[in-house]
N, C-alpha and C positions, 0 to 999 in steps of 0.2 A: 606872272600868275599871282595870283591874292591867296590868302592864308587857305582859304573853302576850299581849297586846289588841292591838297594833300591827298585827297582820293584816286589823283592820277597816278599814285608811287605804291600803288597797294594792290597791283596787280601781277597776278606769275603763274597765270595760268597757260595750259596749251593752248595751240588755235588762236593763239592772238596774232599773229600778223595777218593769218588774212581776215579777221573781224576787222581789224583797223582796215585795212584794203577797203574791204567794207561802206565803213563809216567815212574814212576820204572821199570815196565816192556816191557819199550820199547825196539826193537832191536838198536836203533839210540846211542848213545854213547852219546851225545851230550844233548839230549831230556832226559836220565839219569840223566846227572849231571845237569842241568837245575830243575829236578823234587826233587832230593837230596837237593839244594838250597831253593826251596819251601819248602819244609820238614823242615828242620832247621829252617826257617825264621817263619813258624806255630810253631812250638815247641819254639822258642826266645818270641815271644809272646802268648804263655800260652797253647794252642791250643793241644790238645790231640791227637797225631799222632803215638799213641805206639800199633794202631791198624795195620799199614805198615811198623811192625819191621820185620815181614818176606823178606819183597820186597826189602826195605833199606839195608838189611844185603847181599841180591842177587847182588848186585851193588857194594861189595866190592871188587869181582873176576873183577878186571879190573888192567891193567896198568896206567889209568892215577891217580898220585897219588892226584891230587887236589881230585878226586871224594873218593879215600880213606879215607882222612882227615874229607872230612864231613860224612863220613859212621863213623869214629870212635867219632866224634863228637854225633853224634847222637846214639851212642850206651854208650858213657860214663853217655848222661843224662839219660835215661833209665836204666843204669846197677845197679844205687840208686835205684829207684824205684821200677823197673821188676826184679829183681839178677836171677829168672826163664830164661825170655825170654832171657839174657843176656849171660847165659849159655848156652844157645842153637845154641849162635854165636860161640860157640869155635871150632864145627867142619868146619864153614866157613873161622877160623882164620889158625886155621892147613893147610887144601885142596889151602889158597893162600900163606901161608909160605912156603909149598911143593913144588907147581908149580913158584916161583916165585927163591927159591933155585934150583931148575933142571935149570930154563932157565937163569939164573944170570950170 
């Protein structure tokens, strides 16, 4: 994340997990990797976010590889934790290694 990024640590309001729900599962590309960022920046500071490991992990199937990075980011700290839910990411990791080999 680049220094502009500090806006992600400056949030502590209610109803934030499912606005991020939300914004994970938006169609905008952008409004993703903006919610992935919030994700990360709750979880950097303490915040229990392994309730939108489904939605984080749905965000992996993308080309852009920044939003990759913080998908695998946030699935390495969880994968200590959860090794369940983290397993559960391998058929997500195969389906973008498949498609990402066909169209390479």
């Amino acid at each position: 994340m680049s220094g502009h990024d500090s806006k992600y640590f400056s949030t502590t309001k209610k109803g934030e997990i499912p606005e991020l729900k939300e914004e994970l599962n938006s169609q905008y590309k952008d409004k993703r990797k903006d919610a992935v960022k919030k994700v990360i920046a709750a979880m950097t500071v303490g915040k229990d976010v392994s309730s939108l490991f489904t939605d984080v992990v749905n965000c992996m199937q993308t080309e852009n590889l920044e939003l990759k990075k913080l998908v695998y980011l946030y699935l390495i700290n969880y994968a200590k934790s959860q090794p369940d839910l983290a397993i559960l990411a391998v058929n997500t990791f195969v389906k973008v290694a498949i498609y990402s080999f066909r169209f390479a």
